[in-house]
C-alpha positions in Angstrom: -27.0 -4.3 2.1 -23.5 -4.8 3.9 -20.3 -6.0 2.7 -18.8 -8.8 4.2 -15.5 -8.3 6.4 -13.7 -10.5 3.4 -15.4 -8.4 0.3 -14.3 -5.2 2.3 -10.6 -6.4 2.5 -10.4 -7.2 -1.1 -11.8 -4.0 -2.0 -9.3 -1.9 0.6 -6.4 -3.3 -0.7 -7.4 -2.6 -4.8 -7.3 0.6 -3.7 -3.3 0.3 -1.9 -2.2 -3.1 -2.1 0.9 -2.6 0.1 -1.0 -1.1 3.6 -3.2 -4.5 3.3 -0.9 -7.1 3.1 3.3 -6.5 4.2 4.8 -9.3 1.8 3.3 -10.9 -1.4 3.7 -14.0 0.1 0.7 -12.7 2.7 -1.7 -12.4 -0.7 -1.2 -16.3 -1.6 -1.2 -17.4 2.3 -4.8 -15.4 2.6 -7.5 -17.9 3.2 -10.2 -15.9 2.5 -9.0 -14.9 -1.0 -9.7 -16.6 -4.5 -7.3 -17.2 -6.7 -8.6 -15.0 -8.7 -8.6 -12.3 -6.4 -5.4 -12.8 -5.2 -3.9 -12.7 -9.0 -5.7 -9.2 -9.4 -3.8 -8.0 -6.5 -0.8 -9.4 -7.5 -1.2 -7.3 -11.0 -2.3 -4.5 -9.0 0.9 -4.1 -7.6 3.3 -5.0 -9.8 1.6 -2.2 -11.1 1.7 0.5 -8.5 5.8 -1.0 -8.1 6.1 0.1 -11.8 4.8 3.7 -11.3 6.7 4.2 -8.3 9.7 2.9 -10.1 9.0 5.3 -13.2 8.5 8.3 -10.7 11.9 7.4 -8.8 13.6 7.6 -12.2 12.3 10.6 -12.7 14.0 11.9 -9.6 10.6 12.0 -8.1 9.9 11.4 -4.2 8.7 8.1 -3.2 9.7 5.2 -1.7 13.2 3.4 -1.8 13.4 2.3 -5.8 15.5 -0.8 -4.3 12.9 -1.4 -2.5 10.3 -1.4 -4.9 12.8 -3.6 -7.0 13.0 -6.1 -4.3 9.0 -6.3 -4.3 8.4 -5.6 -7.8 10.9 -9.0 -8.0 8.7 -11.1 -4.7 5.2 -10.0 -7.0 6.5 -11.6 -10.1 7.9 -14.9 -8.4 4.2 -14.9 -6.9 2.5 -14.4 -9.4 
């Protein structure tokens, strides 16, 4: 049994959100996403933007934590 092109897509970006889609905007404009589905990856990462902020406090290396403000801020609105 293969997965479809649009399961697979969902699936690869539970796993890392930000390398499937550039904007959170892109989640909601995706036609061949649920609501539901796009919600789960909205939580998803708002909750990888949390961990990276957490780690960036903790003088951790990472991304930008402005960076992951300014998204963590463009997830909410979406959500």
């Amino acid at each position: 049994m293969t997965t479809s092109p649009v399961k697979a897509r969902f699936q690869e970006a539970l796993s890392d959100v930000s390398q499937v889609f550039d904007h959170p905007r892109s989640i909601l404009a995706a036609d061949d996403l649920t609501r539901e589905q796009e919600i789960v990856l909205l939580k998803q990462w708002e909750t990888d933007l949390r961990l990276q902020l957490v780690a960036s406090e903790e003088n951790m290396p990472g991304t930008e934590s402005g960076r992951s403000a300014e998204l963590l801020t463009q997830v909410r609105k979406a959500m």
